[in-house]
N, C-alpha and C positions, 0 to 999 in steps of 0.2 A: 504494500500500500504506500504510496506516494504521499508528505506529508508538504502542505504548500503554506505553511507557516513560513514567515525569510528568517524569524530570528530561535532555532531550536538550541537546544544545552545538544554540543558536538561531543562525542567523546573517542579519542582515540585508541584501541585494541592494538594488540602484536603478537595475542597466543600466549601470554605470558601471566602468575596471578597477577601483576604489579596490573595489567590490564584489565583485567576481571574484579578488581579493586576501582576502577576507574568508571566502570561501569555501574558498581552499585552505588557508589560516590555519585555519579553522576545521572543515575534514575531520581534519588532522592534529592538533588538538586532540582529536575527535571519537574516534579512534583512540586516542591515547596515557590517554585516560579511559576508553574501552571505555563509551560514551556511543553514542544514535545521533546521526546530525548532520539539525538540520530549516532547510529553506532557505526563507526567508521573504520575500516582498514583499508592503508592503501598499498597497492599489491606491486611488488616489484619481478619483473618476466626475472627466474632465474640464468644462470650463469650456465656456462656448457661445462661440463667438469674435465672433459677433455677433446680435445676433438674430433676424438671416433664419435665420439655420443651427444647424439640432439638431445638437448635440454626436454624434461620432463612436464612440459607445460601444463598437461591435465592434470595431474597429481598437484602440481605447485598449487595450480589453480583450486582443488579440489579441498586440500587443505586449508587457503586463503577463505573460502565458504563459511567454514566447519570453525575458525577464529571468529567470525561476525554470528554463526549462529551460538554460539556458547555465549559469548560475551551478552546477546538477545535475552536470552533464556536465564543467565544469570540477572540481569536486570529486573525483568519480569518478577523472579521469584524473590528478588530483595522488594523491590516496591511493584506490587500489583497494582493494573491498571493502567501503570504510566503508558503514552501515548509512543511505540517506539517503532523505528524503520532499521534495518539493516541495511548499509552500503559498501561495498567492492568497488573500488576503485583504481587505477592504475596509475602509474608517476612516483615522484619522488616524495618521499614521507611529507619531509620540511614544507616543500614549496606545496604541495596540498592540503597540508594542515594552516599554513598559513593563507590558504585564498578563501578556505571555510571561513577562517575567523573572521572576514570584513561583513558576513553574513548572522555569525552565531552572535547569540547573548554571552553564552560562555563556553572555552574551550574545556574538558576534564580529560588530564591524562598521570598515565602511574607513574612513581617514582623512579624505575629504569635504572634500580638497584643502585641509583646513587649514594644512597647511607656507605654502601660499601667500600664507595672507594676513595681512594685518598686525598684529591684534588678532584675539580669540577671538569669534566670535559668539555669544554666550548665547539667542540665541532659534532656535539650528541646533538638527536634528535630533540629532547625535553630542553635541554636549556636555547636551542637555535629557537624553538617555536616562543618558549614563558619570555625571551630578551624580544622579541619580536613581530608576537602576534598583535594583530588590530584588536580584537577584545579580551576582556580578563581571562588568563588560565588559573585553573585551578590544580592541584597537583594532591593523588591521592597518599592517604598515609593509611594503614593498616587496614583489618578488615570492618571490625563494627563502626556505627556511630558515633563518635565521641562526645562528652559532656563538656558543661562549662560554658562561658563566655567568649563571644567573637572579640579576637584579639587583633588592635592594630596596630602598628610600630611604626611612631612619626619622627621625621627628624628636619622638619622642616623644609624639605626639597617638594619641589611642584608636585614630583612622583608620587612622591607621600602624603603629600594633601589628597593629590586621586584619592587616592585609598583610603583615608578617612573621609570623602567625601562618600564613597561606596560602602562602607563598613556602617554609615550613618545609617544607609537604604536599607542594609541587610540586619541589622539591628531591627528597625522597626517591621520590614515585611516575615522575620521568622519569630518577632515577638521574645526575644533574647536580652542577656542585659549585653553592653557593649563596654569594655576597657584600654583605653587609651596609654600606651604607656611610651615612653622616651628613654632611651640608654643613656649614659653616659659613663665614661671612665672613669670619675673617682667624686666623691664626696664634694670639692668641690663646686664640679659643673652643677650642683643639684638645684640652687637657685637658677642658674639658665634655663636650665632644662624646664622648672617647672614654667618660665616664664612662658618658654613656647610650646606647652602644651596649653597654659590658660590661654595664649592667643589664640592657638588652632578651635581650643572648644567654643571663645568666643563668638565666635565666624559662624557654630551651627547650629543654630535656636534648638535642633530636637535632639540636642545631644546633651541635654544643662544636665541630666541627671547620668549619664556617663560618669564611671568611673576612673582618672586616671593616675598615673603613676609615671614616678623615676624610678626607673632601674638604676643602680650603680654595678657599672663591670663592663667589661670590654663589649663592646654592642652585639656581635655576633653570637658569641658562646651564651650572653647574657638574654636572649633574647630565643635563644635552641632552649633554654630551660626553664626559661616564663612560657614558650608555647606547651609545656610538660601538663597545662591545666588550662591549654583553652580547646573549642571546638575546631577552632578555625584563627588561623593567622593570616590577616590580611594586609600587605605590605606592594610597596611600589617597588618595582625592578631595578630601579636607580636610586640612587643616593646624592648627596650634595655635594659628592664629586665627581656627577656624572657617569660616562664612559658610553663605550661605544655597544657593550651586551649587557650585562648586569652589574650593578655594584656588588660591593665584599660582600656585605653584609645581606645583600637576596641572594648572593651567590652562595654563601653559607645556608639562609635557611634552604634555597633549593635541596639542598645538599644533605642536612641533618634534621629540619623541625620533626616537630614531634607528632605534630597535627597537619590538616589539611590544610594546604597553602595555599589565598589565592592573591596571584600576584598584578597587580589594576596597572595598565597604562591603554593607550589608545582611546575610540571609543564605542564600547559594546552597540551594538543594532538593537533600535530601539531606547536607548540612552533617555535618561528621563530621574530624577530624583521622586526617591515614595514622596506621595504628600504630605508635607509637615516635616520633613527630616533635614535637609539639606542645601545650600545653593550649591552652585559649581564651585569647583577648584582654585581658580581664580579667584573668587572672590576672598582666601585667603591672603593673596598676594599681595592685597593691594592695602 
């Protein structure tokens, strides 16, 4: 069945659980937005393995299926109901996950065993699309639903305004409480810090009852073990020293958080603040 919504929750599969993660992550997204959910692999023609031997096409193909219908059926049986399509698609990962994004609400994809390894790969699949997509990606963490408070991590960069401008939306449309927090590396920043958290919160009338907080500790590690207790960490891809993929500090949560991460730059299809929550980004700015 063909779903002719333009802005669904995408979620990207590979056969993998990090993927089957991403799908039930991403049905109960799919539902709490009243979104359809579309389950996406994109299928690469395998390689000749030697050159007696034509490439397996049917088999490759037959398996690429049997990825989109598990991930389906896992979906389904996490959140019943949800509205969902299966798609096969052919091309390169990156560049078709990111020509969905200018279309979806939100991208959802697994972690890609990141925790494990020791530095961030910049030329993966997960980190090319969360530095790059047009709308928020989200990034699964474990299998159940997690408890707690949507958590946002501000530091003052335009990036991170997004994201507490989004975390505002998402606060009020899942009926949550929402916490505001800012790092900083030692005791004394803790006067700054609070300063630019009270300006961020001033800036968004439905955030007065937010709770937020200085962290003290090196922002990255300090900020992997505040997500230890929320549902969701939502944080801007960059930081206020820019760069050209991700700053340190979402290159680390990429890497380590604890929870599901969504990381806000561009802007989602369909873009729009819940009512009563939020202006734009900019309006922090100025």
């Amino acid at each position: 069945m063909q779903i002719s919504d333009p802005a669904p929750v995408v979620v990207g599969v590979n056969g993998t659980a990090a993927g089957l993660a991403a799908a039930r992550l991403g049905a109960r997204e799919a539902m709490v937005r009243g979104k359809p959910l579309r389950i996406l692999h994109v299928f690469a023609w395998p390689g000749r393995p030697s050159s007696d031997d034509p490439p397996d096409y049917c088999s490759a193909r037959h398996d690429a299926e049997l990825i989109v219908r598990e991930a389906e059926n896992t979906a389904a049986r996490s959140v019943p109901g949800v509205r969902t399509e299966g798609l096969l698609v052919d091309g390169p990962p990156v560049r078709e996950l990111l020509r969905r994004s200018r279309t979806a609400d939100l991208l959802v994809l697994g972690d890609d065993g990141l925790p494990s390894r020791s530095r961030l790969p910049l030329d993966s699949l997960l980190v090319q699309t969360v530095a790059r997509s047009r709308c928020p990606v989200l990034v699964a963490r474990g299998v159940r639903p997690p408890a707690g408070p949507l958590m946002a991590a501000v530091d003052g960069s335009a990036s991170s305004l997004a994201a507490l401008r989004l975390a505002a939306a998402e606060a009020c449309r899942r009926r949550v409480a929402l916490e505001v927090v800012h790092a900083v590396p030692d005791p004394g920043g803790v006067p700054a810090g609070r300063r630019l958290l009270d300006t961020a919160l001033a800036a968004f009338p439905g955030l007065a009852g937010a709770r937020s907080q200085v962290l003290i500790g090196d922002p990255a590690p300090t900020l992997v073990r505040a997500s230890r207790r929320a549902r969701m960490m939502i944080v801007g891809p960059r930081g206020t020293g820019g760069g050209s993929l991700l700053g340190a500090v979402a290159g680390e949560l990429l890497r380590r958080c604890a929870c599901p991460t969504l990381f806000v730059h561009g802007s989602p299809a369909e873009d729009g603040p819940v009512t009563g929550t939020a202006p734009t980004a900019g309006a922090l700015m100025s």
